[in-house]
C-alpha positions as CSV (number, residue, x, y, z in Angstrom):
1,X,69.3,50.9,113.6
2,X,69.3,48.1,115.8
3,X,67.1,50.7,118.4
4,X,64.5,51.1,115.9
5,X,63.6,47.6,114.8
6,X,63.1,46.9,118.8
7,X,61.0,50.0,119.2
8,X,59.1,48.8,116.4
9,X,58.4,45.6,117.7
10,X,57.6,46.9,121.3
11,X,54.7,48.9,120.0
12,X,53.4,45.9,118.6
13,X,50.8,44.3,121.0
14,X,50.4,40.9,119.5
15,X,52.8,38.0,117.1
16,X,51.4,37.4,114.0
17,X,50.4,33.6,113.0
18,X,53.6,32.5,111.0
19,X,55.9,34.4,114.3
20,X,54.0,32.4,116.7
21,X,54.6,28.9,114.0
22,X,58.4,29.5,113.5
23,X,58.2,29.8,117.6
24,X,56.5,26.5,118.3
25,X,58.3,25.0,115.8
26,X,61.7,26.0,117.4
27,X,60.7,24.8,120.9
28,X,59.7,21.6,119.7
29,X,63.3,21.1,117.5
30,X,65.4,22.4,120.4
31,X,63.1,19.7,122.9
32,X,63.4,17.0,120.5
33,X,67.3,17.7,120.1
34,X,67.9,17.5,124.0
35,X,65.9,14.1,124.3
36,X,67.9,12.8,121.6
37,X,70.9,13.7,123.0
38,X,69.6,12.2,126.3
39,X,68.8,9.0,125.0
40,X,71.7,8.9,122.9
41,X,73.9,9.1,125.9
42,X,72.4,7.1,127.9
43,X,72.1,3.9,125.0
44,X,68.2,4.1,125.0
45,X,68.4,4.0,121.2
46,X,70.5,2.6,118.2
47,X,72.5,4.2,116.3
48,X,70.4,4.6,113.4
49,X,67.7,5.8,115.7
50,X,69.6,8.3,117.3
51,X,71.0,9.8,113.8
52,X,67.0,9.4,112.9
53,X,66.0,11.5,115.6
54,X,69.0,13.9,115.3
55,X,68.2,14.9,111.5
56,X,64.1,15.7,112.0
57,X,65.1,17.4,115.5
58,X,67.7,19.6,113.3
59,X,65.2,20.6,110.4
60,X,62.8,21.5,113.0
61,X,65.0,23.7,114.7
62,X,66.6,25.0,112.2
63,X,63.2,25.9,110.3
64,X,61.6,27.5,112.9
65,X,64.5,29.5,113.8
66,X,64.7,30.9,110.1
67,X,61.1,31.9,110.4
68,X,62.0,33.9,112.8
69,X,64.6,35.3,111.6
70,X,63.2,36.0,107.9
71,X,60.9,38.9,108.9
72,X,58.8,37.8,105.5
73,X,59.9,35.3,103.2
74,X,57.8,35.8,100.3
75,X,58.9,39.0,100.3
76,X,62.4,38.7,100.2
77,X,61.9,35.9,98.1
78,X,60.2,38.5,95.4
79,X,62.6,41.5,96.0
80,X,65.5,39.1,95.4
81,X,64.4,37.4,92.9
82,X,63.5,41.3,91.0
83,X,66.9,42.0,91.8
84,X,68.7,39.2,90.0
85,X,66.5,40.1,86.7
86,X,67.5,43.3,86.8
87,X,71.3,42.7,87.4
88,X,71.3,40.1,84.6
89,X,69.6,42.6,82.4
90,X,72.4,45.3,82.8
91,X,75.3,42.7,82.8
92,X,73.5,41.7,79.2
93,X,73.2,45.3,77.8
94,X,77.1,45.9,79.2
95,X,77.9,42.4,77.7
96,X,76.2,43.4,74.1
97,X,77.7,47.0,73.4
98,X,81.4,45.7,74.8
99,X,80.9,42.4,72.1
100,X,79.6,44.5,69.0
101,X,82.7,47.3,69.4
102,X,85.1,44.6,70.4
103,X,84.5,42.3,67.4
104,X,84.3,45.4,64.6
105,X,87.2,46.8,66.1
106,X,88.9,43.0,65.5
107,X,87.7,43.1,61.9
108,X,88.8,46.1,61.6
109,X,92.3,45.3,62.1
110,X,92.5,41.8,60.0
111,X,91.0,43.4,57.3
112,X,94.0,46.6,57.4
């Protein structure tokens, strides 16, 4: 599986606009995180500075590398989100019929 995903992308002959944003965006997180841990070493900043720098270096990082890992966000976002309906709609209908025989069989039994 692995083979055919880097076929796939092989055949491809350019990135697309958000691939080539979630790759800028990691280069300049992982840059900004080495200069922060430069400066932080060597006392050019505060404290406070340096935890400053460290938490927008990290979201950086950390969002571009999820761009590039989510091949499309939208729609995973979508397909999960259609998923969840659908599994709360079945847990519901299993939920109802289970309730209804449950409680008429409980009736049932006081009333005998």
């Amino acid at each position: 599986m692995h083979d055919a995903l880097l076929r796939q992308r092989l055949g491809r002959a350019r990135f697309s606009r958000r691939e080539l944003l979630a790759a800028g965006c990691t280069v300049v997180g992982i840059t900004t995180v080495v200069i922060t841990v430069i400066l932080s070493a060597t006392n050019q900043v505060s404290a406070q500075q340096a935890i400053a720098l460290a938490l927008s270096a990290g979201v950086t990082a950390m969002g571009g590398l999820l761009g590039l890992i989510v091949p499309d966000p939208w729609t995973a976002w979508r397909r999960g989100f259609r998923q969840g309906c659908e599994a709360a709609l079945r847990s519901q209908s299993d939920d109802e019929g289970a309730d209804v025989t449950t409680q008429s069989r409980e009736r049932d039994k006081r009333s005998g």
